[in-house]
BAGULO-616849 format. One line per field, with one value per residue (C-alpha): residue in one letter; x, y, z. Coordinates in steps of 0.2 Angstrom, whole numbers, plus 5000, padded with zeros to 4 digits. Example, Ala and Ser with C-alpha at 12.3 -4.5 7.8 and 13.67 -1.06 7.14 Angstrom:
BEGIN
rest c(A,S);
X c(5062,5068);
Y c(4978,4995);
Z c(5039,5036);
This chain:
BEGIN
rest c(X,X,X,X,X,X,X,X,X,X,X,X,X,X,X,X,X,X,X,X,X,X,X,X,X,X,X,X,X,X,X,X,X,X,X,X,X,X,X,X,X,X,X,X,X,X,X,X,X,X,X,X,X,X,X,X,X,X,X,X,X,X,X,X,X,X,X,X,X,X,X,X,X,X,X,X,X,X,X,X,X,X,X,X,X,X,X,X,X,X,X,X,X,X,X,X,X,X,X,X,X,X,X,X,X,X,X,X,X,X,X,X,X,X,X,X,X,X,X,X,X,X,X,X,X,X,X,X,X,X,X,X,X,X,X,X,X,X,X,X,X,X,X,X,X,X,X,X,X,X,X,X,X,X,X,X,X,X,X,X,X,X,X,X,X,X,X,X,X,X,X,X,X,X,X,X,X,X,X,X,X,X,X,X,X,X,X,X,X,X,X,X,X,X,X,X,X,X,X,X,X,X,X,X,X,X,X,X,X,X,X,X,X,X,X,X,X,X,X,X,X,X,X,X,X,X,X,X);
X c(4413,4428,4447,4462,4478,4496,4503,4515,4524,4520,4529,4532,4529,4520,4531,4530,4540,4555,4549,4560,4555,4562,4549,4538,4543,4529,4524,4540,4540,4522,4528,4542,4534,4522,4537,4542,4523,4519,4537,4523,4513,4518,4519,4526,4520,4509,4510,4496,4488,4485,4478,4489,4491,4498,4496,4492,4476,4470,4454,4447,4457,4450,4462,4458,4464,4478,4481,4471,4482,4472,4470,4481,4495,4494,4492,4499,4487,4475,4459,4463,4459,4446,4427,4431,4437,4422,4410,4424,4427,4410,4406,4419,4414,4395,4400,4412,4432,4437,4431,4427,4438,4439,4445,4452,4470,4483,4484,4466,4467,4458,4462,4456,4449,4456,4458,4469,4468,4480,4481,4485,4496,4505,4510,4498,4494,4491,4472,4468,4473,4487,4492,4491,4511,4510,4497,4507,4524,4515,4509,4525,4520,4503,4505,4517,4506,4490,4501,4509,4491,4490,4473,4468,4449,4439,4445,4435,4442,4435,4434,4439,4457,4460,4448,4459,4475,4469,4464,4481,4490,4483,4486,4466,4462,4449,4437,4434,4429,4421,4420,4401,4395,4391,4399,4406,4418,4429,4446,4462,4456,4448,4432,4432,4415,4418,4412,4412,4425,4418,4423,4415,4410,4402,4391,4388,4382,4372,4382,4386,4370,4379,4367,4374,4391,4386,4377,4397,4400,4388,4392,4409,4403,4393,4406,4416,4408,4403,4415,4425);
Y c(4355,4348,4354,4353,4352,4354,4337,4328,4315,4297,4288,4270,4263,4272,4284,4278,4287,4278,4271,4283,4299,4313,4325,4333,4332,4334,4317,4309,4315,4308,4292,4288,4290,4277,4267,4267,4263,4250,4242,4227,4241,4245,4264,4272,4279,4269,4264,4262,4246,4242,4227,4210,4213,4230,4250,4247,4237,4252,4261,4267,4278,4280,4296,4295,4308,4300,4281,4280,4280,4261,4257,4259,4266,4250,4237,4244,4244,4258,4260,4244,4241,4254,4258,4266,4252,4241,4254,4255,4236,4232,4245,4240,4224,4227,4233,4222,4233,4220,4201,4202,4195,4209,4205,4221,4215,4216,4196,4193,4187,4203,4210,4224,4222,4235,4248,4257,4266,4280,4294,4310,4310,4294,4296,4297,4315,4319,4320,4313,4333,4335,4351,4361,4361,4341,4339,4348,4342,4323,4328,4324,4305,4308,4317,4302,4290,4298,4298,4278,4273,4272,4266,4277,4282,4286,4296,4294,4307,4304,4321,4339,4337,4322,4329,4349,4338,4329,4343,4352,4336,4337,4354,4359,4376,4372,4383,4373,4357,4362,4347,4340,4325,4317,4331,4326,4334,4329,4336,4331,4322,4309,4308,4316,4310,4318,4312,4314,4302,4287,4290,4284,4304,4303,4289,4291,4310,4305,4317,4301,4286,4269,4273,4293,4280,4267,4279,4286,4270,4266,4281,4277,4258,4269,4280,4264,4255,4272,4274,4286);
Z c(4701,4693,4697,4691,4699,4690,4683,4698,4693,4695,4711,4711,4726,4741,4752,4773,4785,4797,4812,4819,4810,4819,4810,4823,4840,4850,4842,4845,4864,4864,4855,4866,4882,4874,4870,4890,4898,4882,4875,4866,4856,4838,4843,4828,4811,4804,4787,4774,4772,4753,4745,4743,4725,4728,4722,4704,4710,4720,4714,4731,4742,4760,4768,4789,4802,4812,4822,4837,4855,4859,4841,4826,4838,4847,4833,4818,4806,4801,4812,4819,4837,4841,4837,4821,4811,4819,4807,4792,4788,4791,4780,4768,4768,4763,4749,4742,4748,4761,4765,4780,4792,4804,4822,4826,4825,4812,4813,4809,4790,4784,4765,4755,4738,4726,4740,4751,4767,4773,4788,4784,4801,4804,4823,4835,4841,4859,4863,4844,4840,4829,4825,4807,4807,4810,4797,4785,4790,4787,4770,4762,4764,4761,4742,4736,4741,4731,4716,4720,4714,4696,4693,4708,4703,4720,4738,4754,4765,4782,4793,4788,4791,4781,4766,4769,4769,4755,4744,4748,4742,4725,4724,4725,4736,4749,4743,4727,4733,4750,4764,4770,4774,4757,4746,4730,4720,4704,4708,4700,4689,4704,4711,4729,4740,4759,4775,4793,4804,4809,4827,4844,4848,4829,4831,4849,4846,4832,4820,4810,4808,4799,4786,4783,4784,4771,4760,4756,4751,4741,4731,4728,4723,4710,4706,4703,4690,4680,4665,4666);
C-alpha cells in the first residue's frame, strides 16, 4: 500500500533534545535518581547515532523504542550495552550497515555505513514502559529527524511503538500501514519494512529467531539497491 503524507519541510541538521530536557517529568524524576545511584553513567536523552559522513549519507533509518536502563541509558549510544544491540550490529553488519566493531560501548571504533538509528523516546522509561504522553511529547525530536535525512530511502521500525510513532511522524494514520513482523509498507514517499524489537524477552521467548531478524534486513538491502 502506498501513502502519502502532507509535504513538511526539509530540516538541516537532526533535532536532539537538551540533556536537561525538562519534557516529561516522570522521566526526569526517573533520570535524576539515576543521576544520584550512577554519577559515571550517561543518564540523559540519548541522541541519534548517524554515520561519520553525516544525514545526507543516510538511506536506512532504524527507529527503536527507548535506551535501555543498563544499556543506552548507561553508555550513551543507541542499543549499546545490552542484548539488543549484540543482535542489531551483528545484524547490521551481515549485511553491509556497520563494520563490525561492536564492543558494546560507545568507545569501541564502531561506524554505520549510510545509516542512522534513533529511539522514539530518548529518556529512559521506568520498567522499559513509556507512556503514550511520553511517546508523543518525544515525537517532536523524532519528526525532525525523519526529515534531517535527505536521501533517506528505507525505515526499520523495531516494535509497535516505534513503527505507531513512526507513522504519526510522517503524518500516516495507523490503520494504513498496519505493523507485523516483516510487513512492508510504502508510506510518505519511503519504504517502511516493520519488525519485532530485538529484545532479550523477544529472542528468549522465541517471538523473534535471528533469521525472522536478518530476514528484515535483507529486505531493506533489496529494497536498497531497487531503483526507485
Amino acid at each position: 500500500m502506498t501513502v502519502r503524507a502532507d509535504a513538511a519541510a526539509p530540516a538541516a541538521l537532526p533535532v536532539e533534545p537538551d540533556r536537561d530536557c525538562p519534557l516529561c517529568p516522570r522521566l526526569v524524576d526517573f533520570r535524576e535518581s539515576w543521576r544520584t545511584k550512577e554519577p559515571a553513567w550517561h543518564n540523559a536523552p540519548v541522541q541519534s547515532f548517524l554515520p561519520a559522513e553525516g544525514p545526507d549519507a543516510v538511506r536506512l533509518l532504524i527507529a527503536g523504542l527507548a535506551p535501555g536502563l543498563r544499556g543506552a541509558n548507561r553508555t550513551g549510544r543507541p542499543f549499546t550495552g545490552d542484548y539488543a544491540g549484540d543482535l542489531l550490529y551483528a545484524t547490521l553488519h551481515k549485511f553491509g550497515f556497520a563494520n563490525g566493531r561492536f564492543d558494546a560501548r560507545p568507545d569501541d571504533g564502531l561506524a554505520l555505513y549510510g545509516t542512522a538509528i534513533v529511539n522514539s523516546v530518548r529518556c529512559v522509561p521506568p520498567e522499559n514502559k513509556p507512556t503514550p504522553a511520553e511517546i508523543n511529547t518525544c515525537r517532536q525530536f523524532l519528526a525532525p529527524n525523519i526529515r534531517a535525512f535527505a536521501n533517506l530511502q528505507v525505515i526499520v521500525t523495531l516494535g509497535r511503538i516505534a513503527h505507531d510513532s513512526t507513522l504519526r511522524a510522517l503524518g500516516v494514520r495507523l490503520k494504513d500501514a498496519a505493523f507485523g513482523h516483516g510487513a512492508e509498507h510504502e508510506v510518505a514517499g519511503f519504504s517502511l519494512i516493520a519488525s519485532y524489537h530485538c529484545s532479550r524477552y523477544n529472542t528468549n521467548t522465541g517471538v523473534l529467531t535471528t533469521a525472522m531478524f536478518e530476514a528484515v534486513f535483507a529486505r531493506a538491502a533489496e529494497r536498497l539497491q531497487t531503483p526507485r
